[in-house]
C-alpha positions, 0 to 999 in steps of 0.5 A: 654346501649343496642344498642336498647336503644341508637338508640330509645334515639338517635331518640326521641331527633333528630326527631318528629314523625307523624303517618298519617292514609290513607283510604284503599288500600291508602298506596298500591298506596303511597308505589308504589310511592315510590318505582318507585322513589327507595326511603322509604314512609318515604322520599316520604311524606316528600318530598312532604310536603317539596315540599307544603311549599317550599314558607314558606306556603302551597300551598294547603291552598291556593287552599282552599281560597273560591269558585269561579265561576269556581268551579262551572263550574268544578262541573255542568262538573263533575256532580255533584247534588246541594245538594251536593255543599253546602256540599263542602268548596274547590276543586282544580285540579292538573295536574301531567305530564301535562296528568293525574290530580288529583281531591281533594275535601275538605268538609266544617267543621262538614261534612264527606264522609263514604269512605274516613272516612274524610273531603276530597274526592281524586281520579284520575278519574273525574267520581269517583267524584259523586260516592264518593260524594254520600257517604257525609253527616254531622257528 
């Protein structure tokens, strides 16, 4: 057995594999990431999943869980039209360093946004967020 065949074997019975694909210029930033942590993309990704289950569910899962009066405070702050909101199942922010945030914004089932090519809609800059929005619309 070739060296090639052994390490192939050996990864195919002691690892899954799951390809993940990011909007352009995605993975620029997550291998950035991980390089200033001096570690692969491979072990960034799977910290942080480890990171959301650490409690034995995600907890982005449970940011999603409904649409509450302070959504729709976020959303008349950042802008964004009402013909837009009933497009949205869920948005949450996410304070990295207690400075910068991270906005996310998941789309209800059978709506797409053309930039991210998905349902959710991620940037660092609040005034991004109508602009991507903009680019929403149902399958």
């Amino acid at each position: 057995m070739s060296r090639s065949s052994y390490i192939n074997e050996y990864m195919n019975a002691k690892y899954d594999r799951i390809n993940l694909t990011v909007p352009k210029g995605e993975k620029a930033k997550i291998k950035a990431a991980a390089d200033s942590m001096q570690i692969s993309v491979n072990e960034y990704l799977y910290m942080l999943v480890c990171a959301d289950l650490s409690s034995g569910t995600s907890k982005l899962s449970q940011k999603k869980q409904g649409f509450t009066e302070e959504h729709q405070k976020m959303l008349d702050k950042w802008q964004v039209a009402a013909k837009y909101r009933e497009m949205i199942e869920s948005m949450h922010i996410e304070e990295i360093n207690g400075m910068n945030k991270h906005y996310t914004i998941i789309l209800k089932e059978g709506y797409i946004n053309d930039e991210t090519g998905s349902r959710s809609i991620c940037t660092d800059k609040m005034h991004e967020i109508r602009r991507i929005i903009k680019k929403s619309h149902k399958k």
